[in-house]
C-alpha positions in Angstrom: 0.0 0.0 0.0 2.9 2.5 0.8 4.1 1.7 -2.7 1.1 2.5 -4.6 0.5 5.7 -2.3 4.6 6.2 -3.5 3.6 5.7 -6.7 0.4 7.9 -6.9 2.7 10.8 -5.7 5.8 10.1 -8.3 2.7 10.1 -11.4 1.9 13.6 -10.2 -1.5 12.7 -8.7 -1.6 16.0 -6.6 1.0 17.8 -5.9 2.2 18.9 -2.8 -0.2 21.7 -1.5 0.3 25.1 0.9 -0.9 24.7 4.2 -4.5 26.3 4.2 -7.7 26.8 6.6 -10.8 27.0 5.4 -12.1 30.1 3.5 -12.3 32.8 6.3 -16.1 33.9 5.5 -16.9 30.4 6.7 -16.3 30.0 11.0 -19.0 27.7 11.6 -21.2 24.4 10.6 -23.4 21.6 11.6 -23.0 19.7 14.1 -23.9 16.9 16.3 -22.5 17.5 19.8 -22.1 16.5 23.3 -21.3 19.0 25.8 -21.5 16.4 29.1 -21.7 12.5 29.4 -24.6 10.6 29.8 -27.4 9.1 27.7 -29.2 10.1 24.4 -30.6 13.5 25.8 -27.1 14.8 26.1 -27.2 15.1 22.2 -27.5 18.2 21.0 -27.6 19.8 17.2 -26.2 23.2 16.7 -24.5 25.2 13.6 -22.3 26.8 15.4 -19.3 24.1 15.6 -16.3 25.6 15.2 -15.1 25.1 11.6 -12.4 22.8 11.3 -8.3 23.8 10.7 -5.5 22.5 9.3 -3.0 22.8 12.1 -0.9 20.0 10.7 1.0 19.9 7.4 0.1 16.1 7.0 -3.9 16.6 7.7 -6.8 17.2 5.4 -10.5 18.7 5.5 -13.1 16.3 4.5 -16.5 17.4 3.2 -18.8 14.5 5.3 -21.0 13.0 3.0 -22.3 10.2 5.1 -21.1 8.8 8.6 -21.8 6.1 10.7 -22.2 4.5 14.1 -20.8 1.8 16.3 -20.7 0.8 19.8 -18.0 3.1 20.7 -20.0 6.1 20.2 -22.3 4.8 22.6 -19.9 3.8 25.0 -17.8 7.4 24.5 -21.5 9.1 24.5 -21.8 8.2 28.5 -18.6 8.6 29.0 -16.2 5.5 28.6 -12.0 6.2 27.9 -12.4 9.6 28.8 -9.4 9.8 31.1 -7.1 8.2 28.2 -8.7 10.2 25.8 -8.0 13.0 27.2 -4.3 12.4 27.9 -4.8 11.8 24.4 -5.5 14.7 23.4 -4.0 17.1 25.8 -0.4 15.0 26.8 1.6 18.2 27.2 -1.5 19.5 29.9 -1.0 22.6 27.5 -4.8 23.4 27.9 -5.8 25.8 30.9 -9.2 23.8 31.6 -9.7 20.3 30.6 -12.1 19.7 28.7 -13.5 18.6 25.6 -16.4 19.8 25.0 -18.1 20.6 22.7 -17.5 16.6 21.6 -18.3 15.5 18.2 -19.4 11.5 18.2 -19.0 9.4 14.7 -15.5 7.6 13.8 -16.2 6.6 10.1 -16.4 9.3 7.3 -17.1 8.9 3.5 -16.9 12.0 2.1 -14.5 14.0 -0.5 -11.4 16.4 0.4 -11.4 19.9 0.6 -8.6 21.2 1.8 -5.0 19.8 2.2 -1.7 20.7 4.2 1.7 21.1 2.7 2.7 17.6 3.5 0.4 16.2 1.4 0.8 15.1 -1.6 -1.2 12.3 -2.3 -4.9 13.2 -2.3 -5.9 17.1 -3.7 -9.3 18.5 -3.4 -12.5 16.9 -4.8 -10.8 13.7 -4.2 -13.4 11.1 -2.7 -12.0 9.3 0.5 -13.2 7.8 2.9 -11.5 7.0 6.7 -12.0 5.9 10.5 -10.9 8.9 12.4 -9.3 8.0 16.0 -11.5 8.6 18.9 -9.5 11.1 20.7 -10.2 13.2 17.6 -13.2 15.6 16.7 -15.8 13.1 14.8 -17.8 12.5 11.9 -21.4 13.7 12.7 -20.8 16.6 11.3 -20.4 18.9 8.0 -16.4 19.0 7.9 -14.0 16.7 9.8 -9.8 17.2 9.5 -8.1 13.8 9.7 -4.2 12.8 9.0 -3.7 11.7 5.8 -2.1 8.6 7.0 -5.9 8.0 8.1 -7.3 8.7 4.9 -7.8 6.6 1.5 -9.0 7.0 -1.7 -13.1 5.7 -1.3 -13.5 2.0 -3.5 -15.4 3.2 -6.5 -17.8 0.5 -6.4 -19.4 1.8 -3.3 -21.5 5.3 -2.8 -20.7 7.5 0.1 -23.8 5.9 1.8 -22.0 2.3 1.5 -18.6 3.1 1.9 -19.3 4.8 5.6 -20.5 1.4 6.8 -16.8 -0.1 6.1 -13.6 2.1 7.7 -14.2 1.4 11.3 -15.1 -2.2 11.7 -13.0 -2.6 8.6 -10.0 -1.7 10.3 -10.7 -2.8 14.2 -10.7 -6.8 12.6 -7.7 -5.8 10.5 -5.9 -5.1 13.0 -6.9 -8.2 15.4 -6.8 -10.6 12.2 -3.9 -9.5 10.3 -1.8 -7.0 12.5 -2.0 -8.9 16.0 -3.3 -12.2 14.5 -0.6 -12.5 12.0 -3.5 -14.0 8.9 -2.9 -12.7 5.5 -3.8 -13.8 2.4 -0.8 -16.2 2.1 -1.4 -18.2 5.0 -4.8 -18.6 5.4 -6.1 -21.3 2.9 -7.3 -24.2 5.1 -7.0 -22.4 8.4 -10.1 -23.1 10.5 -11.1 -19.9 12.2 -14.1 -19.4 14.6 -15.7 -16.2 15.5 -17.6 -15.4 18.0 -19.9 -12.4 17.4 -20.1 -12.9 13.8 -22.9 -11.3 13.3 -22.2 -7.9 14.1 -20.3 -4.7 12.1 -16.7 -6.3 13.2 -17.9 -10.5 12.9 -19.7 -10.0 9.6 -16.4 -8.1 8.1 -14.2 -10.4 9.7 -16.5 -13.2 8.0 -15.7 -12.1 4.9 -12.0 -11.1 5.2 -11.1 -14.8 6.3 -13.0 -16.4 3.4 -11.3 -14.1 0.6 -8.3 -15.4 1.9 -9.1 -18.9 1.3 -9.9 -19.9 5.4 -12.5 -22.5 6.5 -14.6 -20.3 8.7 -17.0 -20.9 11.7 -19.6 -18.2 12.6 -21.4 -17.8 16.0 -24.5 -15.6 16.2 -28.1 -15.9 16.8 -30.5 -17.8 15.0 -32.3 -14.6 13.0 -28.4 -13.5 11.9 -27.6 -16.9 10.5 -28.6 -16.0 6.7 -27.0 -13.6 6.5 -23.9 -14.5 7.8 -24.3 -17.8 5.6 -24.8 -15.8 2.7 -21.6 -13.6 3.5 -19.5 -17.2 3.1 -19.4 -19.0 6.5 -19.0 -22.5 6.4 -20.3 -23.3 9.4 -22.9 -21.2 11.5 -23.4 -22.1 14.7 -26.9 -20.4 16.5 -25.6 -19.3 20.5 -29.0 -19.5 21.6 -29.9 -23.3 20.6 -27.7 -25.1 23.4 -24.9 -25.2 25.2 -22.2 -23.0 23.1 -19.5 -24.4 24.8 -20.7 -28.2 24.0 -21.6 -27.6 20.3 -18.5 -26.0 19.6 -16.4 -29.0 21.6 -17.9 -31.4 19.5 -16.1 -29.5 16.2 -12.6 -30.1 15.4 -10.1 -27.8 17.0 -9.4 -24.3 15.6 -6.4 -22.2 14.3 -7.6 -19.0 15.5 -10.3 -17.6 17.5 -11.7 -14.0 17.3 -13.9 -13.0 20.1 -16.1 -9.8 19.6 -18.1 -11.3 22.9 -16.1 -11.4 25.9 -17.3 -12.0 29.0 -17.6 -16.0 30.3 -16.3 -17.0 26.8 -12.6 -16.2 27.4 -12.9 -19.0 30.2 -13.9 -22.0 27.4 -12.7 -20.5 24.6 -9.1 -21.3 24.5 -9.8 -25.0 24.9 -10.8 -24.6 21.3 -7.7 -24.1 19.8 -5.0 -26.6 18.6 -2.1 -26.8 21.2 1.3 -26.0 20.0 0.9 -25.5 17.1 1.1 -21.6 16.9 -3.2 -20.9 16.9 -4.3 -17.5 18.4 -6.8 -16.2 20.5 -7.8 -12.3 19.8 -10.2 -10.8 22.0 -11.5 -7.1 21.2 -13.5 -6.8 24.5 -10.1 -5.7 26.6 -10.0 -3.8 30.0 -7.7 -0.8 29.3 -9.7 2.1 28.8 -11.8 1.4 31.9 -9.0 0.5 34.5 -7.5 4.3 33.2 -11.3 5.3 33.9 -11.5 3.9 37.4 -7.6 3.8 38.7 -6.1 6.7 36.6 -3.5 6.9 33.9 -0.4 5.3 35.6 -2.4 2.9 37.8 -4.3 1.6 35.5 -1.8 1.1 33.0 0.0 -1.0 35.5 -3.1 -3.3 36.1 -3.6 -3.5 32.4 0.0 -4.4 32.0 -0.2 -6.9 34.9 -3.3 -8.5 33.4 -2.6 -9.1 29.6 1.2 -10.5 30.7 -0.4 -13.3 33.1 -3.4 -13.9 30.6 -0.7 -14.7 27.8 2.6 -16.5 30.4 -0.8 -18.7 31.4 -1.8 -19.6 27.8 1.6 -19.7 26.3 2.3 -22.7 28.8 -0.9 -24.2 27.6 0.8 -24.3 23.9 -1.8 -21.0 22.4 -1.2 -18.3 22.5 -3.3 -15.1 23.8 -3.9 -11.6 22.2 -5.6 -8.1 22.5 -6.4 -6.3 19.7 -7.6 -2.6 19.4 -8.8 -0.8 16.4 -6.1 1.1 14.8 -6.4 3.6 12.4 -4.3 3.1 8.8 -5.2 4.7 5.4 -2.7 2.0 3.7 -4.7 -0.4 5.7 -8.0 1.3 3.6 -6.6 1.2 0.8 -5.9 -2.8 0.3 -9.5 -3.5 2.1 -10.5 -1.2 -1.0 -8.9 -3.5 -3.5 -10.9 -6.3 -1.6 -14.0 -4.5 -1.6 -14.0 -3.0 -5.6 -12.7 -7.2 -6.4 -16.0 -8.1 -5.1 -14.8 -10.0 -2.2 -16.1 -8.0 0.4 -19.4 -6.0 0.8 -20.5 -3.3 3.7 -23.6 -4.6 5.8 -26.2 -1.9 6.6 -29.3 -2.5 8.7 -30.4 1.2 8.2 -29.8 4.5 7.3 -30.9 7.7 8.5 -31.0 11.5 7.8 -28.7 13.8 9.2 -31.9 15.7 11.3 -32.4 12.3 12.7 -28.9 11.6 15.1 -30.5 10.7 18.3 -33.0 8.1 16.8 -30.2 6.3 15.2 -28.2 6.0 18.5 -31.3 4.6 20.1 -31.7 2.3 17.2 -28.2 1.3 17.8 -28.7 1.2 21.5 -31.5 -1.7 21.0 -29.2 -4.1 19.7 -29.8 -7.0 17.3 -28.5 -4.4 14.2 -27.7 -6.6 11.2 -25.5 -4.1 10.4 -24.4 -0.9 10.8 -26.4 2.3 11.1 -25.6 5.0 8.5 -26.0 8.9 8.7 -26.8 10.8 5.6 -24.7 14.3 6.0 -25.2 15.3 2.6 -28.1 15.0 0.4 -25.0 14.1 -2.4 -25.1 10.8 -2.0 
């Protein structure tokens, strides 16, 4: 991916452009804020959000042409990571009062570039892009976001903005457990049996489809009313939670290579079992305890529990021959672009379970709120889609 983004750059795709702000006339726009933690009734509409700068000569301005939702813009909504987040943002304690309100929600953008620093030099504006911005950055419910370029790639073209929002985040959370802490790529994967638990969800139902377009045997957990669809996304074997004793079902199956568990909970105590001893198989696990231990024992304190935790988890596997993993979403434009390639090649295709008008923010976080989404919930910004 560097290559090609090398590549782009050495064909004269955009040249390298001044560092710029938005035209001064414009010093507000749209927005979906927070300005306190708590439930849905914190949310708040207003068209006064501070218009976005370029402070950075690596970052661009996106035009937001549709966003989307997942769970951690609930969780951040009532207040989960904000102690990390907020070191985050603020390491130097250069700010006079900490805060960060007024908080923009939304980490995935689809959307077309507006303005770029003087350190860019592979997109130019009217580009279309799309990205996952980080969460300790200003989000995506909203007219304009800035993001890195490394964040940034250019949107597949077989996808509108409506689709393509649906992708970055979930895209890149189970490219990061599968490939980047899991080690899977599409050279090792043929003939791998990989389970997943929580398959049918925005992470489980990409991850479905990244292991079988690289040639792995794959074993799906979800409920019963999910299991068509993750069938139809290419699981091999579906197995409903809700029809018996997980644990049993999934005992009676040959062993696995590698487990990914969006579920947590009572499952990392069976799970492992599952795998093949010493033979190199993985266990990821995206449900970790890091942001809240910061939450409840502070920064240094709780990076020391987290620390403590995750080395005993993986000395106490490793002896038992598998090995034991965290994984966190990470955010990587080259990482977009290849899940592009995958997605224009057909191999992979976003899930949406519904999509809703910008006006129309807090009924799509309680939709998301309910649960049982086959999919993910998408916010039109822009009637341009």
């Amino acid at each position: 991916a560097a290559g090609r983004r090398a590549l782009r750059w050495a064909n004269g795709r955009a040249a390298a452009r001044g560092l710029r702000t938005s035209p001064r006339a414009r010093i507000a726009m749209p927005s979906w804020v927070i300005d306190r933690y708590g439930s849905n009734e914190v949310l708040r509409f207003t068209t006064d959000m501070m218009f976005p700068i370029i402070h950075f000569p690596n970052e661009v301005i996106i035009k937001v042409h549709a966003a989307s939702l997942n769970p951690i813009d609930l969780s951040m909504r009532s207040g989960y990571g904000a102690t990390a987040l907020n070191m985050k943002r603020d390491p130097l304690k250069l700010k006079t009062v900490e805060t960060e309100f007024p908080l923009t929600l939304g980490r995935d953008v689809s959307g077309v570039v507006m303005e770029c620093g003087l350190g860019v030099s592979y997109f130019k504006p009217g580009d279309e892009v799309w990205a996952a911005i980080p969460p300790w950055k200003q989000g995506t419910l909203s007219e304009f976001v800035v993001a890195s370029g490394n964040e940034v790639s250019f949107k597949p073209k077989c996808l509108s903005h409506t689709e393509a929002a649906a992708l970055p985040y979930v895209g890149l959370t189970a490219w990061s457990a599968l490939n980047q802490v899991g080690g899977l790529n599409q050279s090792n994967c043929s003939g791998k049996r990989i389970l997943i638990l929580g398959a049918s969800g925005g992470v489980g139902t990409f991850a479905v489809q990244l292991m079988k377009a690289w040639d792995a045997h794959v074993t799906a957990v979800c409920s019963h009313d999910a299991s068509t669809l993750v069938k139809k996304l290419g699981a091999d074997d579906v197995i409903d939670y809700k029809s018996g004793n997980l644990e049993e079902q999934l005992k009676a199956l040959p062993l696995f290579d590698f487990i990914l568990d969006n579920v947590g909970g009572s499952t990392e105590k069976w799970a492992l079992d599952l795998l093949k001893k010493w033979s190199g198989a993985t266990y990821v696990t995206l449900v970790t305890p890091f942001l809240i231990n910061m939450d409840k024992l502070g920064v240094a304190d709780g990076m020391l529990q987290t620390g403590v935790t995750v080395g005993s988890k993986t000395l106490k596997h490793l002896l038992k021959g598998v090995h034991y993993r965290w994984a966190f979403f990470m955010p990587s434009g080259p990482s977009l672009d290849e899940i592009a390639e995958l997605v224009d090649s057909g191999k992979i295709q976003p899930v949406i379970d519904e999509v809703f008008p910008f006006s129309e923010v807090p009924k799509a976080f309680l939709k998301l709120e309910g649960g049982h989404a086959r999919g993910k919930t998408v916010i039109n910004v822009t009637s341009r889609q």
